[in-house]
N, C-alpha and C positions, 0 to 999 in steps of 0.2 A: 335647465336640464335638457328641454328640447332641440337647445342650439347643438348639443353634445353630439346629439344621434344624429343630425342631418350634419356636422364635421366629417362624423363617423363613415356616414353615408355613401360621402361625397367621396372621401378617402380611397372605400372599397370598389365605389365606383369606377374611379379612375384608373387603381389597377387592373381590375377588371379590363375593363376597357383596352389599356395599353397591352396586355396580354393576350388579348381575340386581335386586336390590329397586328399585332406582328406576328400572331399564327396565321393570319390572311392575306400578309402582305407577301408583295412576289417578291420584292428584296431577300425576304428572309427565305422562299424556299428558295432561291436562286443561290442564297450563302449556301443556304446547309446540303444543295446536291455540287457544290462545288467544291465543298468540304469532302463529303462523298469521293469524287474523282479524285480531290489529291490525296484520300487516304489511299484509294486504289493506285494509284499511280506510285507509291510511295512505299507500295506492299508491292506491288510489279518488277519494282529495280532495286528492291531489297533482293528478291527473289533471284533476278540476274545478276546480278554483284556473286550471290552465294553461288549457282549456277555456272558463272566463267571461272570464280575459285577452286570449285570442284573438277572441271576442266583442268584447271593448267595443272592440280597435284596429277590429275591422271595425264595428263599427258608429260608432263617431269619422269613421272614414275615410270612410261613407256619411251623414252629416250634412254633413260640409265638402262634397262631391260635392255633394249636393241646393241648400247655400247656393248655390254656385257656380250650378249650375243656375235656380236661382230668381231671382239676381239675372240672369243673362243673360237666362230670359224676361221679365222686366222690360223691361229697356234696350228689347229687341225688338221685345214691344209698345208701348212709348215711340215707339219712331223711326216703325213701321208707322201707329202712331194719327196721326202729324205728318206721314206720306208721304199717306196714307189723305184726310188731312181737314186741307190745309195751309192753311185759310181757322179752321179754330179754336184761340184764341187759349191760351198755351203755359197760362198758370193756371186754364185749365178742363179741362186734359188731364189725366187722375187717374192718369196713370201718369207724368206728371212730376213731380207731388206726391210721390207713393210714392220714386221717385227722388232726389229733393230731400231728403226725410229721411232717406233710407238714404247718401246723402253728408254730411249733417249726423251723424249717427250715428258715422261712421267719423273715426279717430284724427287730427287735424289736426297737422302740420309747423309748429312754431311758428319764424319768422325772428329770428335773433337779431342784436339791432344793438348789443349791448354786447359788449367783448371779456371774452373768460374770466377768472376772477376770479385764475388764477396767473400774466397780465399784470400787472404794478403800474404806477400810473402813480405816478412820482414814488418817493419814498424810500416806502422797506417799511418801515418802523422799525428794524430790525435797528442802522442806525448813526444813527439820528433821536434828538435828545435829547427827545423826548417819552414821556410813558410810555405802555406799551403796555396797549391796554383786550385784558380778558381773557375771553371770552364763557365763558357758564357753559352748562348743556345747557338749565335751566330759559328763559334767553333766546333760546334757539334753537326749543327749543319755542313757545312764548310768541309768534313773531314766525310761524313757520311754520299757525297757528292763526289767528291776524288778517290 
C-alpha cells in the first residue's frame, strides 16, 4: 500500500510541476500575448471591413441622390430657358439637347405585338404526325448572335 501513495505522489507531482513550468516559461507567455495581438488585430479589420461597407452604401446612396439632383436641375433649366426665352426655337435650347439624350439613354419599354411563345397556334406537335425539329444550344446560340 505504500508503493500506492508514492505512484500517487509522484503523479500529482509531475503535474504539478508541468503546470508552474509553463506558467513560468516565456514560450508560453510569448504565445499567449501573441494570441492577444492576433485577437486584436482581427477585431481591427473586422472593424474596417464593416467601416468601408458602411462607406460605400453611403456613398452609393450619395451618388443616386446627386443623379436624381442633377437630372432635376436639368429639366428646370429646360423649362426656365423655354419660360425665359419662349421666341427660341426648342433645337437651339442646350438644355433640351442634354435632355433629349439623357431620355435616349434611359432603358426603353419595348411593345410587344406577338403573343408569348407558350401560346401555340395550331397543333404543338405533341399529337402532329410531323417530326419534331430538335434545337441544339449551338443553334440557339448561332441565331442569338445574328
Amino acid at each position: 500500500m505504500p508503493w500506492i501513495y508514492a505512484v500517487v505522489g509522484l503523479i500529482v507531482g509531475m503535474v504539478v510541476g508541468v503546470v508552474i513550468a509553463r506558467l513560468t516559461a516565456d514560450n508560453y507567455k510569448n504565445q499567449k500575448s501573441l494570441q492577444k495581438e492576433l485577437d486584436n488585430a482581427k477585431f481591427a479589420m473586422d472593424q474596417q471591413r464593416q467601416e468601408l461597407a458602411d462607406h460605400f452604401a453611403q456613398t452609393a446612396e450619395m451618388l443616386d441622390t446627386l443623379g436624381k439632383d442633377y437630372t432635376k436641375l436639368y429639366q428646370h433649366m429646360a423649362k426656365t430657358a423655354t419660360e425665359l426665352q419662349p421666341n427660341l426655337p426648342e433645337q437651339d435650347n442646350p438644355f433640351m439637347k442634354k435632355m433629349a439624350q439623357h431620355k435616349d439613354n434611359e432603358p426603353k419599354q419595348e411593345l410587344v405585338e406577338q403573343p408569348p411563345k407558350d401560346y401555340a397556334q395550331g397543333a404543338t406537335g405533341l399529337l402532329k404526325n410531323e417530326p419534331k425539329t430538335i434545337l441544339r444550344s449551338s443553334d440557339v446560340i448561332h441565331s442569338k448572335v445574328n
